[in-house]
C-alpha positions in Angstrom: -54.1 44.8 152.0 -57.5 46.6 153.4 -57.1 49.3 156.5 -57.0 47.0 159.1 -60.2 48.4 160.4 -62.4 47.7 156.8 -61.2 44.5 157.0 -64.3 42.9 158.1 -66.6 44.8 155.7 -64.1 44.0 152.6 -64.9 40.5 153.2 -68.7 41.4 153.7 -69.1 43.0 150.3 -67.1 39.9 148.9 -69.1 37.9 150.2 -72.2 39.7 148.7 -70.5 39.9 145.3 -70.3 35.7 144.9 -73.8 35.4 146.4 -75.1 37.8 143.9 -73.2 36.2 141.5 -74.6 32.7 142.2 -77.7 34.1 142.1 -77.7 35.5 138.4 -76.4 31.9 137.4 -79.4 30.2 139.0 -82.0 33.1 137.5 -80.4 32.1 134.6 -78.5 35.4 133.3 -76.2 35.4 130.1 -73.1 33.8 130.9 -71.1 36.5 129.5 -72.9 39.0 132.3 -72.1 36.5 134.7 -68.4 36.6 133.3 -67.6 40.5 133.4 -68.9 40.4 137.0 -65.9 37.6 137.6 -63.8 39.3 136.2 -63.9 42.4 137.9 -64.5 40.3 141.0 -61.3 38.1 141.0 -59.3 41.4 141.8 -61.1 41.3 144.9 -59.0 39.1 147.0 -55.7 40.4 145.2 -56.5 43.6 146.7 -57.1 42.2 150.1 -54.1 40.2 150.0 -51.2 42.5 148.4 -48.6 44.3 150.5 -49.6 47.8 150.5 -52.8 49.4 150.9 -55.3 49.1 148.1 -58.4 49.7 149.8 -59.4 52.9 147.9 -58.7 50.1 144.9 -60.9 47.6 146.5 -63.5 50.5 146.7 -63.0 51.6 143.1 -63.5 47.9 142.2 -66.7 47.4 144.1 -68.2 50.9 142.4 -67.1 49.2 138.6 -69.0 46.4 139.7 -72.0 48.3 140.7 -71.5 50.4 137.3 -72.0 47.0 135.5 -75.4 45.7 137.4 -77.0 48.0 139.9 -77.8 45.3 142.1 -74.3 44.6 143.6 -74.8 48.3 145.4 -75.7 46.9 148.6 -71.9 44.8 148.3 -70.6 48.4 148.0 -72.9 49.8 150.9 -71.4 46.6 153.3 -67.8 48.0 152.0 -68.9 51.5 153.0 -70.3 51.0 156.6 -70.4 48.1 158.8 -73.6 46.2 158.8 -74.9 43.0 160.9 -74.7 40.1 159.0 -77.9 38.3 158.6 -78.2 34.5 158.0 
């Protein structure tokens, strides 16, 4: 589980990661960028859903994310603080 009051931002940056994901399939990245982002980002929503607290793991995955492809940092920013969301 995330503290119950990061909750709303763990799903934020989420939500970021797959949009920037989709994104690098439509600009036409390597598929095998695209692929080490998934798989860092599939432990995303383990680490929302286990038992105990893993949000300092949630964290850690969002910053090996960022280490891969600078441009997820804003995913880690919406994990950091709360920001509006904008459609």
């Amino acid at each position: 589980m995330i503290d119950p009051e990061k909750t709303d931002q763990a799903y934020q940056a989420l939500h970021r990661v797959l949009v920037e994901t989709r994104l690098m399939a439509l600009d036409d990245e390597p598929t095998a960028k695209i692929a080490e982002i998934l798989d860092w980002a599939e432990l995303l929503p383990r680490h929302m859903a286990a038992r105990d607290d893993k949000t300092a793991e949630f964290r850690d995955t969002l910053e090996a994310i960022v280490e891969k492809d600078a441009r997820f940092s804003h995913a880690l920013r919406a994990f950091a603080k709360p920001q509006p969301v904008r459609w």
